[in-house]
DSSP file (Angstrom, degrees, kcal/mol; ACC not computed):
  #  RESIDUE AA STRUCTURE BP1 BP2  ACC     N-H-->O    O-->H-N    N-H-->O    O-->H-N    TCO  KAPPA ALPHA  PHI   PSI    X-CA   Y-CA   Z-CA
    1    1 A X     >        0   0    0      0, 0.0     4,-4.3     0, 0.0     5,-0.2   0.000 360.0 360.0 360.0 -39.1    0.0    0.0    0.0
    2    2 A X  H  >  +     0   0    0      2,-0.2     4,-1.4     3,-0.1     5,-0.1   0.779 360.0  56.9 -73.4  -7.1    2.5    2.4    0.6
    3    3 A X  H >> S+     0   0    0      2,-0.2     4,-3.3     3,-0.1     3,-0.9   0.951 115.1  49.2 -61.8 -60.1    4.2    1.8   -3.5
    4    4 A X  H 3> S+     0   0    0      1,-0.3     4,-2.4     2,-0.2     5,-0.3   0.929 111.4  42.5 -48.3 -57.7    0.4    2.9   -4.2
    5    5 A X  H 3X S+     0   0    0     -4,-4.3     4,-2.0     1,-0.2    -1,-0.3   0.856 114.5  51.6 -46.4 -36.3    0.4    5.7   -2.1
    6    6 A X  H << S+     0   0    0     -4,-1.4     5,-0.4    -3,-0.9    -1,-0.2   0.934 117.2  35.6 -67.7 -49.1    3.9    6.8   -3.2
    7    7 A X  H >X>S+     0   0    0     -4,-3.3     4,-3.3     1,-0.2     3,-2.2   0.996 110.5  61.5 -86.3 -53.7    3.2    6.8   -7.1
    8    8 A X  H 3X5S+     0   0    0     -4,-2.4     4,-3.9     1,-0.4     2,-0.5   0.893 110.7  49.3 -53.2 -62.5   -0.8    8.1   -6.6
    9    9 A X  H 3<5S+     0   0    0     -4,-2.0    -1,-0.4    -5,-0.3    -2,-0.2  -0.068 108.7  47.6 -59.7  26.1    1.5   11.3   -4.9
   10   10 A X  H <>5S+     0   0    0     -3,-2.2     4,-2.0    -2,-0.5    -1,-0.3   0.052 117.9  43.9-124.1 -27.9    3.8   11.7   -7.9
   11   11 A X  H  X5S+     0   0    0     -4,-3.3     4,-0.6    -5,-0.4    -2,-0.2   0.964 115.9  44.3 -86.7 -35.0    0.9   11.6  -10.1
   12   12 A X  H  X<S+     0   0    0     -4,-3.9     4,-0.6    -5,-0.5    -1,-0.2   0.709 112.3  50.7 -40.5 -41.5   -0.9   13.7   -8.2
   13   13 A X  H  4 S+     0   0    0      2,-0.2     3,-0.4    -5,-0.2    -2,-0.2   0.869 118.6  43.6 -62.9 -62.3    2.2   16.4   -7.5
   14   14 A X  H  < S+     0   0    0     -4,-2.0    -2,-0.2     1,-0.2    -1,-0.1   0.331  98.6  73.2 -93.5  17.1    2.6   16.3  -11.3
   15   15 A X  H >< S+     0   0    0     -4,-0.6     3,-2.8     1,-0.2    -1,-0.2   0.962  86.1  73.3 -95.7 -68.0   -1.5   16.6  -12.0
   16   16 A X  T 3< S+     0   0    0     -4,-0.6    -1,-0.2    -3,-0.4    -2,-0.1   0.507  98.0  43.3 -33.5 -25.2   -1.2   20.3  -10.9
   17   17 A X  T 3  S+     0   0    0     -4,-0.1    -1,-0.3    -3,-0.1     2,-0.2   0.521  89.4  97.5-101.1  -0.3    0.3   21.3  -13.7
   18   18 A X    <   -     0   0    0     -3,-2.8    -3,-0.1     1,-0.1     6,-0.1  -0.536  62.6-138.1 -99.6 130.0   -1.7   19.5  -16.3
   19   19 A X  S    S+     0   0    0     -2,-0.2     2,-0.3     1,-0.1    -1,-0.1   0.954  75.6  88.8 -36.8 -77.4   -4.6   21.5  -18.4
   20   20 A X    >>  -     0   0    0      1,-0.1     3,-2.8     2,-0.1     4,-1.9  -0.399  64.9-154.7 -68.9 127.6   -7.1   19.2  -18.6
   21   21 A X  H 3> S+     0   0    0      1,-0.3     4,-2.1    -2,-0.3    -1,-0.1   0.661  91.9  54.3 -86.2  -1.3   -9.4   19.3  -15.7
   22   22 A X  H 3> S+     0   0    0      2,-0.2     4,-1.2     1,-0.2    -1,-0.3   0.736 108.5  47.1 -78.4 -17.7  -10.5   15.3  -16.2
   23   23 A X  H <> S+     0   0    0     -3,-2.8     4,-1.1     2,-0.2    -2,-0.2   0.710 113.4  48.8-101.1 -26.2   -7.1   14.2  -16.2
   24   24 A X  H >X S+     0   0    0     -4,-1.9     3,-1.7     2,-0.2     4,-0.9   0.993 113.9  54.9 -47.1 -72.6   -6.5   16.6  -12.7
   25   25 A X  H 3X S+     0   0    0     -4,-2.1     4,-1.6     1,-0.3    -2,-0.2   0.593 104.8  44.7 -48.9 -42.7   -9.6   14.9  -11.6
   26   26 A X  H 3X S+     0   0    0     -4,-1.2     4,-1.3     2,-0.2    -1,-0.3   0.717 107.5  59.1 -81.2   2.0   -8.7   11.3  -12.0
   27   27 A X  H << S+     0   0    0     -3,-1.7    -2,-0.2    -4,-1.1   -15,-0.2   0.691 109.5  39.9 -65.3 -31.3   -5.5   11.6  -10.5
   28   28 A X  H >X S+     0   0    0     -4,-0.9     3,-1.7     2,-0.2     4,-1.6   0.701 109.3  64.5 -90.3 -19.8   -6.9   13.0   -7.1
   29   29 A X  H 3X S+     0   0    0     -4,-1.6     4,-0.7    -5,-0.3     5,-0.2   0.987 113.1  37.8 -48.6 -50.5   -9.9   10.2   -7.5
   30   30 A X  H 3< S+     0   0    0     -4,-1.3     4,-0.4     1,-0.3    -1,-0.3   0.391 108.0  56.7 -84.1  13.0   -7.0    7.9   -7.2
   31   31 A X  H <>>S+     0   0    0     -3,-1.7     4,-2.3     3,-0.2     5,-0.6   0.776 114.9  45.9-114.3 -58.1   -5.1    9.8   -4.6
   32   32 A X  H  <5S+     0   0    0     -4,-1.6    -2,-0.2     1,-0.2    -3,-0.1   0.420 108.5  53.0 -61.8  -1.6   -8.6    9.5   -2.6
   33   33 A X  T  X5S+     0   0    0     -4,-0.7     4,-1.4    -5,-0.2    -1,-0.2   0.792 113.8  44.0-100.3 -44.7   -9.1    5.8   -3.3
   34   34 A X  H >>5S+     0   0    0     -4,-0.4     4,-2.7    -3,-0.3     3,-1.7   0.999 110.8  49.1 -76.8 -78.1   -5.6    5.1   -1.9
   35   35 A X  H 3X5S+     0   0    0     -4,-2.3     4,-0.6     1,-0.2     5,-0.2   0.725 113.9  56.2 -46.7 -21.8   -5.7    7.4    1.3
   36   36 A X  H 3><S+     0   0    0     -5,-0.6     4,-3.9     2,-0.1    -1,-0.2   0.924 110.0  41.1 -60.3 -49.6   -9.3    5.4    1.8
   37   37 A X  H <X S+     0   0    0     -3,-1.7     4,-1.1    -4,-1.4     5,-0.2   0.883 117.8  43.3 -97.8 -24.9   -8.0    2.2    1.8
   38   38 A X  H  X S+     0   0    0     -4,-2.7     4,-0.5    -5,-0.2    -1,-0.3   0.739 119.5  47.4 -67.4 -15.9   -4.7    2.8    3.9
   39   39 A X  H  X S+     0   0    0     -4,-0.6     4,-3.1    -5,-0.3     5,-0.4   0.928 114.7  44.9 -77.5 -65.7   -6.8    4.9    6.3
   40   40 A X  H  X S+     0   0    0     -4,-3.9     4,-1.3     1,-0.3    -2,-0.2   0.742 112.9  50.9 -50.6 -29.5   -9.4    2.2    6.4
   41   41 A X  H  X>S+     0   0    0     -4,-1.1     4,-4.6     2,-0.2     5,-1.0   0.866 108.8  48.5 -70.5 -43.7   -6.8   -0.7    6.8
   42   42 A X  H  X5S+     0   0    0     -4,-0.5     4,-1.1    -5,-0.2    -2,-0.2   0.896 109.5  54.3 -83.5 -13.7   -4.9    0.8    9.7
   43   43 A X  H  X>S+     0   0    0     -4,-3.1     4,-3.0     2,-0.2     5,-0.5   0.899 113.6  47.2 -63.9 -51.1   -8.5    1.5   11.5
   44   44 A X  H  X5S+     0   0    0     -4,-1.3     4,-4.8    -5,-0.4    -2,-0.2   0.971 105.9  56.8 -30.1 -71.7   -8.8   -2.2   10.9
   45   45 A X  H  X5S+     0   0    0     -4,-4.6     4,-1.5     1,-0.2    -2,-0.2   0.981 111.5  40.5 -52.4 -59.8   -5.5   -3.0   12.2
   46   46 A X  H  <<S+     0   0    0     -4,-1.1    -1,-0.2    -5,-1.0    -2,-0.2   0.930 115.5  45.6 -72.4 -25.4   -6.1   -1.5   15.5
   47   47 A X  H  <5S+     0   0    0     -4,-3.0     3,-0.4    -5,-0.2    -1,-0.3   0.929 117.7  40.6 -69.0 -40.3   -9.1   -2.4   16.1
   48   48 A X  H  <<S+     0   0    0     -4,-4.8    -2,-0.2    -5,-0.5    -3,-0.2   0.495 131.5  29.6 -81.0  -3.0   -8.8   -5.8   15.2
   49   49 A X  S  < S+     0   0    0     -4,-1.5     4,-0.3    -5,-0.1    -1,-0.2  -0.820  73.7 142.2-124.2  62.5   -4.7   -6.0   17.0
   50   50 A X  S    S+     0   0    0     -3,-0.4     3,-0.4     1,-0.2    -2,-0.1   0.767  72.6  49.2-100.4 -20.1   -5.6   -3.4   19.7
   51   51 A X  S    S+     0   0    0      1,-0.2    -1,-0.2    -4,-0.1    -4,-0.0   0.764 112.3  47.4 -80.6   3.9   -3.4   -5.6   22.3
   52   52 A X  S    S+     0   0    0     -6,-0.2    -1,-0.2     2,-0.0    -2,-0.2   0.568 106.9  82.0-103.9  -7.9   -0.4   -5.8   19.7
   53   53 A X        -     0   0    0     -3,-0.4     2,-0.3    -4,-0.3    -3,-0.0  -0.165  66.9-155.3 -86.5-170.0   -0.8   -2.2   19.3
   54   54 A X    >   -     0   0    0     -2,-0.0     3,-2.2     0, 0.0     4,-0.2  -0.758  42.1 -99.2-116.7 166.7    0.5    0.6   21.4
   55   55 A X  G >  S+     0   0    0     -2,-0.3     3,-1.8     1,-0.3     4,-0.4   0.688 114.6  84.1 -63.9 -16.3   -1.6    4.3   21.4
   56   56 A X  G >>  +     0   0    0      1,-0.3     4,-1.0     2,-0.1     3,-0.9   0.729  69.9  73.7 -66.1 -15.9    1.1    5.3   19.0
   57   57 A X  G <4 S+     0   0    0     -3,-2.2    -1,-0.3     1,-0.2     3,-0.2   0.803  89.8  59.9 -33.9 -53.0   -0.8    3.7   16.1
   58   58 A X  G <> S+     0   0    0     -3,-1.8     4,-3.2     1,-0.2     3,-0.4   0.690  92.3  66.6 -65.4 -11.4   -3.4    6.6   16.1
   59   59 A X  H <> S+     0   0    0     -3,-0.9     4,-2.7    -4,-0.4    -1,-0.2   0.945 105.2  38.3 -73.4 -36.3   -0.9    8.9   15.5
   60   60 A X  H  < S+     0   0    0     -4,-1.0    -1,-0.3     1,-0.2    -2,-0.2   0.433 111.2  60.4 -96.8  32.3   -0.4    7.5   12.2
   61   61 A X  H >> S+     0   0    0     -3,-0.4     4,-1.0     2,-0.1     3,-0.7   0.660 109.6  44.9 -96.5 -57.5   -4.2    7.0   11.8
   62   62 A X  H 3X S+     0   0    0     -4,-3.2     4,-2.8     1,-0.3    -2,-0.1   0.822 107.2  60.0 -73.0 -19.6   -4.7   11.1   12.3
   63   63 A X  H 3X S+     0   0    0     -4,-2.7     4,-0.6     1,-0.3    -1,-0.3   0.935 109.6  36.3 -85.9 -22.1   -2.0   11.5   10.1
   64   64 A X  H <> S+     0   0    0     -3,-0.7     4,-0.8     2,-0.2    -1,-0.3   0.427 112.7  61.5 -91.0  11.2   -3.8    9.6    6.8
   65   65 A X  H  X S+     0   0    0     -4,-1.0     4,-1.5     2,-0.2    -2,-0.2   0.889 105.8  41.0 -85.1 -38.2   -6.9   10.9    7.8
   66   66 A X  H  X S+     0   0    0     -4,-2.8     4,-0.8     1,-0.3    -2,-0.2   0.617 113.9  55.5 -64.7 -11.8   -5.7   14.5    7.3
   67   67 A X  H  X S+     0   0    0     -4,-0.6     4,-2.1     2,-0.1     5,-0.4   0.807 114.5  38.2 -65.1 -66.9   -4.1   13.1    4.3
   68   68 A X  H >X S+     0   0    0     -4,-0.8     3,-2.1     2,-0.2     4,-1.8   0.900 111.4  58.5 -58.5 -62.5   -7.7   11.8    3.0
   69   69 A X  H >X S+     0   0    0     -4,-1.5     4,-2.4     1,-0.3     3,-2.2   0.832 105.7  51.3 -55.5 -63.5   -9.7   14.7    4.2
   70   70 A X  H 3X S+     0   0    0     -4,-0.8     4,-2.8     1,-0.3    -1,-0.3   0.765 107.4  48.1 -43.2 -32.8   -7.6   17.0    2.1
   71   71 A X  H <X S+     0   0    0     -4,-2.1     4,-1.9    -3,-2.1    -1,-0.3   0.809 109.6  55.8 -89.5  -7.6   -7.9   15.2   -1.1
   72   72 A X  H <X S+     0   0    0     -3,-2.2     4,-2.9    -4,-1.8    -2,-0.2   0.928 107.1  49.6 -42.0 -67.1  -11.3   15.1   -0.6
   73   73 A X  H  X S+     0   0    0     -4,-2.4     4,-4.2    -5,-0.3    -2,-0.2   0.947 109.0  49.5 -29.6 -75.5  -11.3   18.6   -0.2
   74   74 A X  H  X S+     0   0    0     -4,-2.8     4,-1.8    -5,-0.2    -1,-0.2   0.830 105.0  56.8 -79.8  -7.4   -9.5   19.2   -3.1
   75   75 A X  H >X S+     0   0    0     -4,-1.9     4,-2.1     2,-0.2     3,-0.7   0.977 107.8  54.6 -64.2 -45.4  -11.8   16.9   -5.3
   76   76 A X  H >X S+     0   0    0     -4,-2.9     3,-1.0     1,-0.3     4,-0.8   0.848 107.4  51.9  -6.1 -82.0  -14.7   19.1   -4.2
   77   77 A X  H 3X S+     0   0    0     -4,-4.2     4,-0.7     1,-0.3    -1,-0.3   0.357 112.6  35.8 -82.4 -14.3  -13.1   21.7   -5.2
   78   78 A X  H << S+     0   0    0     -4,-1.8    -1,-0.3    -3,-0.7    -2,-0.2   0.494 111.8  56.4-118.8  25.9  -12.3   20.8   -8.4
   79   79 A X  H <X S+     0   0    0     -4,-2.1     4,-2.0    -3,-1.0     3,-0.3   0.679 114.6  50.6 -29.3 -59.5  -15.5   18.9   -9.4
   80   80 A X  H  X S+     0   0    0     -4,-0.8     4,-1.8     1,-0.2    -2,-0.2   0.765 106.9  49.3 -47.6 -48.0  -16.8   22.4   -8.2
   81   81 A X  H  X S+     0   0    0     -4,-0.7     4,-0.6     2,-0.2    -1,-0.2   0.523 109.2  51.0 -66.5 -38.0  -14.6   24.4  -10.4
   82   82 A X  H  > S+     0   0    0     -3,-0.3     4,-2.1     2,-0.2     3,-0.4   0.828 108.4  52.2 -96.4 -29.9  -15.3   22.4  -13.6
   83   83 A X  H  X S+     0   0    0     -4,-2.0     4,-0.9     1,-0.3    -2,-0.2   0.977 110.4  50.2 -69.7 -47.6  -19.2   22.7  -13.2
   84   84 A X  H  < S+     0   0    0     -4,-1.8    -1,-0.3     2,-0.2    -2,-0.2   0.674 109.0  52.6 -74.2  -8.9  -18.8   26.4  -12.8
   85   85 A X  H  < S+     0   0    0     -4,-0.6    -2,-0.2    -3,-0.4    -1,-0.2   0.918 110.1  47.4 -70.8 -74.3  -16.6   26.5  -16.0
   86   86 A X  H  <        0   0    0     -4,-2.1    -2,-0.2     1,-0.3    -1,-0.2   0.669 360.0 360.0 -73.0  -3.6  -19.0   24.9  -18.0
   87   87 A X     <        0   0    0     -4,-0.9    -1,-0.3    -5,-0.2    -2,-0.1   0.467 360.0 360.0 -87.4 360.0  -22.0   26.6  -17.2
């Protein structure tokens, strides 16, 4: 999971620069697909190993959820961005 994450963030990095707002747009879908399913796996993991864990787990639970929220965020916002464009 973390390869995925790593290349979803170089395409993602190099998506800013790119014209077309469809090709912006699946590159953070997949930046948000990936930060889902690593978020959702380490909620997994600790709940389902919470004596193999120690509390330090959550930290890196807060840290992909503020990773997900933000590409969330910025799909919003450019889903948002392209509807007002074309209307």
């Amino acid at each position: 999971m973390g390869a995925l994450f790593l290349t979803s963030y170089a395409v993602s990095a190099n998506a800013l620069h790119w014209t077309n707002a469809v090709d912006k747009m699946t590159a953070v879908e997949g930046r948000v697909i990936c930060c889902l399913c690593i978020l959702s796996a380490q909620v997994w993991s600790q709940i389902a190993y919470e004596h193999s864990w120690s509390g330090g787990h959550w930290v890196g639970i807060s840290l992909f959820s503020t990773w997900t929220i933000i590409s969330i965020i910025y799909r919003v916002a450019l889903y948002l961005t392209s509807t007002k464009k074309s209307n």
